[in-house]
C-alpha positions as CSV (number, residue, x, y, z in Angstrom):
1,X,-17.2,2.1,12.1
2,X,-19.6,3.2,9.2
3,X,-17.2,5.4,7.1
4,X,-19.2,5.5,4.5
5,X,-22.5,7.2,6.3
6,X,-19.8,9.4,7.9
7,X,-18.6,10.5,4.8
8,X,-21.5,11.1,2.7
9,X,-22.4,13.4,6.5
10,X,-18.7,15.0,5.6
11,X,-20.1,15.7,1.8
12,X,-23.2,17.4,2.9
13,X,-21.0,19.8,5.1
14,X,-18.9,20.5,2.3
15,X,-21.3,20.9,-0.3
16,X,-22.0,23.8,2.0
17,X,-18.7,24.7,1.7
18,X,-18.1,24.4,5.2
19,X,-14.5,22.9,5.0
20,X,-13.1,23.3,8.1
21,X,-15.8,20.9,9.5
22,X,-16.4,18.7,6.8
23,X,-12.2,17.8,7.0
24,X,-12.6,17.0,10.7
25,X,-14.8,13.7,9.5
26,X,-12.7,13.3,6.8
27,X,-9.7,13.4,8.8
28,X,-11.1,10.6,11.1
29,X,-12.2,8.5,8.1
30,X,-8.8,8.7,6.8
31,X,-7.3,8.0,9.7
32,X,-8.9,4.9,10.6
33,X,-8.5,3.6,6.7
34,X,-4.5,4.4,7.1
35,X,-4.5,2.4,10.8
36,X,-6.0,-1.0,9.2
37,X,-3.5,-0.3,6.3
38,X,-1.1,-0.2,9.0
39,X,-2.0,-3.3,10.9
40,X,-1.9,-5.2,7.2
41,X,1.8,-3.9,6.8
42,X,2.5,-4.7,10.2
43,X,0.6,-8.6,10.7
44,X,3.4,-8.8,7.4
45,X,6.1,-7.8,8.5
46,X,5.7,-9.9,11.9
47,X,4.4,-13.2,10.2
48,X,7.5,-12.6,7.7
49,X,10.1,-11.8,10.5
50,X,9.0,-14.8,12.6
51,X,8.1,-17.5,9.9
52,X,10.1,-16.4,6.8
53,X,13.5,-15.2,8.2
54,X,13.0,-11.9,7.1
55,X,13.3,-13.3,3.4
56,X,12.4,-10.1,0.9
57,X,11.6,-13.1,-1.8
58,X,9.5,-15.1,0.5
59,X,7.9,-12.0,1.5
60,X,7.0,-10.5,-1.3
61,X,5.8,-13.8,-2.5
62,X,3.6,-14.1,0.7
63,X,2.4,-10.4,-0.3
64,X,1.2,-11.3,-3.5
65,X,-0.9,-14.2,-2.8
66,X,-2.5,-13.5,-0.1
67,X,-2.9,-9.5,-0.1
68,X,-6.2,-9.4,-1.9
69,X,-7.8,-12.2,1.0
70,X,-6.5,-10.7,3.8
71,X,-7.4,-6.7,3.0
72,X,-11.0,-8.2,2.4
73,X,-10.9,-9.4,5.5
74,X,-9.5,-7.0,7.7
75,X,-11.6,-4.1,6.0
76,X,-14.9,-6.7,6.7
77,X,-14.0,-6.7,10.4
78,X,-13.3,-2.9,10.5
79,X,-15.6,-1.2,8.0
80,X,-18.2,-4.0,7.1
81,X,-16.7,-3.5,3.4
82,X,-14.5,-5.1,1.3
83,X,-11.5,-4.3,-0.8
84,X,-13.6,-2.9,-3.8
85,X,-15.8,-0.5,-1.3
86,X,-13.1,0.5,1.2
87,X,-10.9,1.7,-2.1
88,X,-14.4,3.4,-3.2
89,X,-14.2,5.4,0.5
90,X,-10.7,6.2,0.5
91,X,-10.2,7.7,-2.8
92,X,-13.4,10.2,-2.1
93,X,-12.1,10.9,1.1
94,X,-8.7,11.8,0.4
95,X,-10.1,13.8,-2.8
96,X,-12.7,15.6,-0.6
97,X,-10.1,16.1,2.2
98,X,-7.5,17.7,-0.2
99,X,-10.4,20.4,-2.0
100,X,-11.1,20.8,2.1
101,X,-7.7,22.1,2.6
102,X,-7.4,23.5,-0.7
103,X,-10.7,26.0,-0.1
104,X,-9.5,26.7,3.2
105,X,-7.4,29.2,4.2
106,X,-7.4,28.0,7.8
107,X,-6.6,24.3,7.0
108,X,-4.0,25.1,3.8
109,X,-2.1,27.1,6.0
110,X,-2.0,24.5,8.8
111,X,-1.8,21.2,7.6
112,X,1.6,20.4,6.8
113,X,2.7,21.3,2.8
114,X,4.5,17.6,2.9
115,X,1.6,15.3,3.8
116,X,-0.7,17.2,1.4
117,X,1.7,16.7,-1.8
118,X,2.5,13.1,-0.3
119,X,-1.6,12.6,-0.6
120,X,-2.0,14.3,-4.2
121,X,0.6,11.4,-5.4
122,X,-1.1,8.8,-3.0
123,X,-4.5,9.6,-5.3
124,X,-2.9,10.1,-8.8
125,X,-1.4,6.7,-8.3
126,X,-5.0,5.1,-7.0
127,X,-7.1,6.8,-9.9
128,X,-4.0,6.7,-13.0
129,X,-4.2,3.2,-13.6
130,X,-7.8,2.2,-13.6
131,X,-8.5,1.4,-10.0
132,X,-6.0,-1.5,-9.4
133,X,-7.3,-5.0,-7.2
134,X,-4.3,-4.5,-5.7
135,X,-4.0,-1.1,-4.5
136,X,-2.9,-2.1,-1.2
137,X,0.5,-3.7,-2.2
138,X,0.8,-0.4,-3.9
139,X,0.2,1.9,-1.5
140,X,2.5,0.3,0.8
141,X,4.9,0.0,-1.6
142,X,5.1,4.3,-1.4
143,X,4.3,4.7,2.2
144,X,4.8,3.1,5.4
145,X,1.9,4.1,7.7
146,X,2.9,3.5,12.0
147,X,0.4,2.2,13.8
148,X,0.7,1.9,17.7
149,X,-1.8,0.1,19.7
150,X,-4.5,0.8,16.4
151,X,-3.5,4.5,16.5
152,X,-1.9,5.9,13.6
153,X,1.1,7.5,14.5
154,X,2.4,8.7,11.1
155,X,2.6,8.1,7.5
156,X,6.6,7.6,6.1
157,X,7.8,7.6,2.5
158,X,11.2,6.9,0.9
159,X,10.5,9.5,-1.2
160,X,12.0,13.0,-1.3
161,X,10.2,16.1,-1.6
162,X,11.5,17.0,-5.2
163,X,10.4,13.4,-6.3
164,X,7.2,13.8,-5.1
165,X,6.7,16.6,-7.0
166,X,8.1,15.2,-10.3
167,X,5.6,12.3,-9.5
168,X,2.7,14.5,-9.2
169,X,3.9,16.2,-12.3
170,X,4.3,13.3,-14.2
171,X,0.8,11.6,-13.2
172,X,-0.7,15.3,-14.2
173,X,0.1,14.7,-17.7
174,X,-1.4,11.0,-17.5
175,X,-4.6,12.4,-15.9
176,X,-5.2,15.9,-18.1
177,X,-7.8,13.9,-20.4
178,X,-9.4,11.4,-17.8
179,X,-12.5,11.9,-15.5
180,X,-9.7,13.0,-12.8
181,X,-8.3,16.1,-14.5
182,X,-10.1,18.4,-11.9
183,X,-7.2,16.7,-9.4
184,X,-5.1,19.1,-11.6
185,X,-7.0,22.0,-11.0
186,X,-7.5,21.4,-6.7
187,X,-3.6,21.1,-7.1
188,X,-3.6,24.8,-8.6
189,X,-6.0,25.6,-5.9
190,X,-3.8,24.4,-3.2
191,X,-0.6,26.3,-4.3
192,X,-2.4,29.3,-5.2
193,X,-4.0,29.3,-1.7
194,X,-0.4,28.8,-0.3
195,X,0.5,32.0,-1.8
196,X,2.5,29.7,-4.5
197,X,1.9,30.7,-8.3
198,X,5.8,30.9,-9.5
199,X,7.0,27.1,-8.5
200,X,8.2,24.5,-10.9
201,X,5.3,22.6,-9.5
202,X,2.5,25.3,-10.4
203,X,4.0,26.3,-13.4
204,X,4.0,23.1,-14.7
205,X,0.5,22.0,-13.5
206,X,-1.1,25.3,-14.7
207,X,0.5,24.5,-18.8
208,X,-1.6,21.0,-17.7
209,X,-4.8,22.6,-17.4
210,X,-4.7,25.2,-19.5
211,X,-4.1,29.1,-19.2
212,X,-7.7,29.9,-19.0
213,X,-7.2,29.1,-14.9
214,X,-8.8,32.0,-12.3
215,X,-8.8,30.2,-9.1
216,X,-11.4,32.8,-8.3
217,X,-13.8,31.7,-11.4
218,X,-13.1,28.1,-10.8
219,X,-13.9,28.1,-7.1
220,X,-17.2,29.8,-8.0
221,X,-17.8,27.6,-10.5
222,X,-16.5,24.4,-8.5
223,X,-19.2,25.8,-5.5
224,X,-21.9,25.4,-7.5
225,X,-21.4,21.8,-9.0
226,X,-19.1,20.4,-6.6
227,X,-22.2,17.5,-5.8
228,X,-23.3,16.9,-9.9
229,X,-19.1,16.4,-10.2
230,X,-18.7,14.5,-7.2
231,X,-21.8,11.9,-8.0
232,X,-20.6,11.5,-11.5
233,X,-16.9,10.4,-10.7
234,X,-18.1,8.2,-8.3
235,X,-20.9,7.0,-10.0
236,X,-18.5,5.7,-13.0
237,X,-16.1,4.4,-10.5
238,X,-18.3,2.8,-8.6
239,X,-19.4,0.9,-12.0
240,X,-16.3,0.1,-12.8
241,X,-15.1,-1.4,-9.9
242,X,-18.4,-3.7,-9.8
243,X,-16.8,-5.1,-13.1
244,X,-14.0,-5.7,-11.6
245,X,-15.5,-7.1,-8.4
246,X,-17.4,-9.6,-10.1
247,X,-14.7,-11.6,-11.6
248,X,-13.2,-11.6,-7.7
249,X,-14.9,-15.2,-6.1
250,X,-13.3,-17.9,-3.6
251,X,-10.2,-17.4,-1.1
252,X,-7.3,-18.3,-3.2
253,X,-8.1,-18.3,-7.2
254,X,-10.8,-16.5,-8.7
255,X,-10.4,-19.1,-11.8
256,X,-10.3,-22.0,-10.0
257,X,-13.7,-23.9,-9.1
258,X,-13.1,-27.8,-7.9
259,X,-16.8,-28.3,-8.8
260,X,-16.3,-27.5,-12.3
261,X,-12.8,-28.3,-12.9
262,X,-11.4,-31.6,-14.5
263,X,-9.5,-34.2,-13.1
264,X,-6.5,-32.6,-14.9
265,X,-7.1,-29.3,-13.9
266,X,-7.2,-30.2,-10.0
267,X,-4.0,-32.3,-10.4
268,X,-2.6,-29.2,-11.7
269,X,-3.9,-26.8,-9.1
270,X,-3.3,-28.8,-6.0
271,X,-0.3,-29.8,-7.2
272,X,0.8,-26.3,-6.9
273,X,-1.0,-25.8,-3.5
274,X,1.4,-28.2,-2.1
275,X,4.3,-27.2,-4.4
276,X,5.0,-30.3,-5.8
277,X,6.1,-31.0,-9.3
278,X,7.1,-34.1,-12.3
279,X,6.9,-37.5,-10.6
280,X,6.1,-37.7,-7.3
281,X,5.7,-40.2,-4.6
282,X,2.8,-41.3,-2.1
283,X,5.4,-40.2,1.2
284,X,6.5,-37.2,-1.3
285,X,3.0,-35.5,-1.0
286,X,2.8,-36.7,2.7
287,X,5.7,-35.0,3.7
288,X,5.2,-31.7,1.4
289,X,1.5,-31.9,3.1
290,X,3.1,-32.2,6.6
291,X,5.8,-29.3,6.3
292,X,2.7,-27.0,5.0
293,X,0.6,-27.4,7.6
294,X,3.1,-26.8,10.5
295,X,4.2,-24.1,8.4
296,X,0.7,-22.2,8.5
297,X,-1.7,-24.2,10.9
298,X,-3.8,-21.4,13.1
299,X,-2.2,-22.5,16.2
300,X,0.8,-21.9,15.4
301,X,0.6,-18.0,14.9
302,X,-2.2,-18.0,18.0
303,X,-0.3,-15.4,19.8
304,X,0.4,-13.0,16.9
305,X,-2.3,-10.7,15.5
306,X,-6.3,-11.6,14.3
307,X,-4.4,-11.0,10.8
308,X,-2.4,-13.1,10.8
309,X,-4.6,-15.9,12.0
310,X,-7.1,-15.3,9.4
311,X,-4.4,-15.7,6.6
312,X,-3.1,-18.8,8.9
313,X,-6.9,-20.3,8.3
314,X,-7.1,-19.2,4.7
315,X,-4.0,-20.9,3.7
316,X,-4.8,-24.4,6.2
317,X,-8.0,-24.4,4.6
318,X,-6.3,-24.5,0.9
319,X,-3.7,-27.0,2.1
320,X,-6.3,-29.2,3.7
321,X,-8.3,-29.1,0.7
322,X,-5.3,-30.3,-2.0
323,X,-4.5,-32.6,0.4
324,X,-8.2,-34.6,0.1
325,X,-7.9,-34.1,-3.1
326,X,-4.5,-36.0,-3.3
327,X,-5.2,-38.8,-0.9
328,X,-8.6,-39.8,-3.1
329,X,-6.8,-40.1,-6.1
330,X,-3.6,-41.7,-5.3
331,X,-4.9,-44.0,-2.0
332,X,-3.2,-42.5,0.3
């Protein structure tokens, strides 16, 4: 699926300020970005039930490495993007989607009050800190999206509904003098569309932004630059994230290059490939080298999920490749 000619189609409707249709392609986008976030959480959660005993540690470990190769992957396959582009699509699509609900009348008095403060935290936390690499581990580590045969079911959170509200407060103040402090102000709109102008939440958001607030002079106003906003944000973000991108190269370590590295700077990093440390012996590395590879050879996860066999052949490939390394220099 292009999402990303669907939703510049979504922004043109909405620039019209037709809301109601412009949210029914930004619905589907977000759908379909939520279901491969699903299918990530799930490959995970099967390849650590079945491989990993369940381990939390070994997990989490597993989660860390690999997250970043894998989400590239899985967002190639679905979108034809990677991790830096699908983040670029999500965050204008939930942003879009929530002044879509927040303009309309129709939409803010249908869509459930939960899911839309669950998504105002779900963007604070993607824009707050600089648009982290990792914003996958963190969004799962919030939500838990179910996914049945690559439907999206729902999307869970631990969270209560007075926490999310202290989050949102509490990322309000850390985005009041960023690019994002109009989230503030579609937050007012929401909750004075909803009829709500006397909550903790408002109250609190409104000090944020200022008392000069009229929802009426801001929608005008918002109606008649919502595109020269909109292109800016994601103009800057757009840059920013190509900095970023840049320093992301190869599967496993974006520092790591055998071409250029020195003898002791291979030693060091296949050494750690294979998890082996001080002295070792010739049947040592054999035997770490064999345990690996049974661990995480493809066809030993052939009847689990496409994810999981790409991260099987991602982490063969590095094992493989320490292992050369290792038998060329100590004759093995």
């Amino acid at each position: 699926m292009n999402i990303s000619k669907l939703r510049k189609l979504a922004d043109s409707i909405f620039e019209q300020h037709n809301y109601d249709d412009a949210f029914i392609i930004y619905n589907e986008i977000y759908n379909q970005i939520w279901t491969s976030l699903g299918l990530i959480q799930n490959a995970y959660n099967e390849f650590s039930t079945k491989y990993l005993g369940g381990s939390f540690k070994s997990s989490f470990k597993l989660r860390s490495e690999f997250n970043l190769e894998v989400s590239n992957n899985i967002f190639k396959k679905w979108f034809d993007l990677d991790n830096d582009q699908t983040l670029n699509e999500f965050i204008f699509t939930i942003y879009n989607r929530l002044q879509s609900i927040s303009y309309s009348t129709y939409l803010s008095k249908t869509i459930s009050t939960d899911s839309v403060y669950l998504d105002f935290l779900i963007l604070q936390n993607l824009v707050k800190d600089n648009y982290n690499d990792d914003w996958v581990n963190e969004i799962l580590k919030i939500t838990s999206p179910v996914v049945e045969e690559n439907f999206l079911k729902k999307i869970k959170t631990s969270y209560s509904d007075v926490t999310i509200k202290k989050l949102i407060i509490e990322n309000a103040e850390k985005l009041k003098e960023t690019d994002w402090k109009e989230l503030n102000v579609c937050i007012l709109d929401y909750l004075f569309n909803m009829g709500d102008n006397s909550s903790n939440l408002y109250v609190s958001i409104k000090k944020l932004v200022g008392a000069h607030f009229s929802q009426k002079k801001h929608r005008k106003k918002s109606q008649s630059h919502t595109k020269e906003k909109f292109e800016g944000k994601e103009q800057n973000y757009s840059y920013q994230r190509f900095e970023r991108h840049e320093k992301f190269s190869g599967f496993f370590d974006d520092k790591f290059d055998a071409t250029k590295a020195t003898e002791y700077e291979k030693a060091k990093y296949y050494g750690k490939v294979l998890g082996l440390s001080g002295k070792v012996t010739k049947a040592h590395i054999r035997k770490k080298y064999i345990e690996l590879i049974a661990k995480y050879h493809p066809d030993k996860v052939f009847d689990l999920g496409e994810e999981l066999k790409i991260l099987a052949e991602l982490k063969t490939k590095q094992i493989n490749a320490a292992y050369e390394w290792m038998k060329k220099k100590y004759n093995i």
